[in-house]
Residue, then its C-alpha position, 0 to 999 in steps of 0.5 A: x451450239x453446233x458450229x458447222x464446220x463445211x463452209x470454213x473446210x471448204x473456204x480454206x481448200x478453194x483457197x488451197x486450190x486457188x493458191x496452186x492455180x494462181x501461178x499457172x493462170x497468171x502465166x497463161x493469161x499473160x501470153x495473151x494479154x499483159x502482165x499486169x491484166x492478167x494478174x488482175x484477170x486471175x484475182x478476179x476469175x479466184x474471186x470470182x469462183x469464191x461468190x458463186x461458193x457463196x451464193x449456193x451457201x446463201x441460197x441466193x441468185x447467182x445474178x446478184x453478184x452479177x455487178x458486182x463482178x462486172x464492176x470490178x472486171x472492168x476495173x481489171x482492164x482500167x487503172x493503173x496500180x494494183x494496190x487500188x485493184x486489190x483493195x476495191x476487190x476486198x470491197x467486193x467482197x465484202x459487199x457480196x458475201x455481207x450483202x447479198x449472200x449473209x445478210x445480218x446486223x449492221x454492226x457485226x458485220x461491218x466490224x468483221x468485214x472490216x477485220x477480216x479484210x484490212x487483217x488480210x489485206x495487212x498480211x499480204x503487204x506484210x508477206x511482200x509478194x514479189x513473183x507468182x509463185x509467191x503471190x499464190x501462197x498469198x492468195x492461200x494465206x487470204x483465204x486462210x483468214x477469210x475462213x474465220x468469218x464462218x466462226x464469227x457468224x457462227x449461226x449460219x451452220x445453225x441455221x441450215x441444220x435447223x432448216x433440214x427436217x428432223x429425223x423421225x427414226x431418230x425421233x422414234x429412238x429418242x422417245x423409246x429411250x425416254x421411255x425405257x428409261x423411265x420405266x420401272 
């Protein structure tokens, strides 16, 4: 089997990218809006960079994650402890990339979306980010264990080279070697 190893690469470098950005977003927003807003505002533009990802890997509509972005950038503005906000965020995306974007078995799913979020979520309380700077290595570390769905569900690469037309030179060239070597 052939594990495609695009989608982790590409999870791990927006997580990168993501993680350096966060900082400087945080602080830009802020000057325009309260601290606590702006912390929230900036988790959910990563975020949301992350589910229009997904939705082109899926091959789904960018309206499908529509409402769920609405949902959770009202919350940004309502609420008062970022810990429900950052929770109800793991939710979200949960729901849009096992929902919308890779729709599979109930039970694999729930279970890895389970894991995946609550490790994650468990790692940066564990880490205690206290400044941006701090948050934004968090942020990378989030995206780090978010890249281990694409090795549970290992068959979504598989699924998009079964998808692409075979070769016909590499077709021509297998069945010339079956020949040549059976020949004697």
């Amino acid at each position: 089997m052939k594990i495609s190893r695009r989608p982790m690469l590409t999870t791990i470098i927006y997580g990168l990218l993501a993680g350096m950005a966060f900082m400087p977003m945080v602080m830009v927003t802020s000057s325009i809006i309260h601290w606590t807003a702006a912390f929230r505002l900036t988790i959910w533009f990563v975020l949301a960079g992350y589910l229009v990802i997904l939705t082109r890997w899926g091959k789904v509509s960018l309206l499908s994650i529509f409402f769920p972005l609405l949902l959770l950038l009202l919350l940004v503005f309502w609420g008062d402890t970022n810990s429900a906000f950052l929770f109800l965020a793991l939710g979200v995306l949960s729901w849009a990339r096992s929902g919308i974007c890779f729709q599979g078995s109930l039970l694999k799913t729930l279970v890895t979306e389970v894991a995946l979020s609550l490790g994650a979520g468990t790692l940066v309380v564990f880490f205690a980010p206290h400044s941006t700077i701090t948050w934004g290595v968090a942020v990378w570390m989030f995206f780090l264990v978010q890249s281990v769905y694409f090795v549970v569900f290992e068959d979504f690469g598989n699924k998009q080279e079964e998808r692409a037309a075979p070769d016909p030179f590499h077709q021509a060239r297998t069945q010339a070697e079956r020949i040549l070597s059976t020949s004697p």
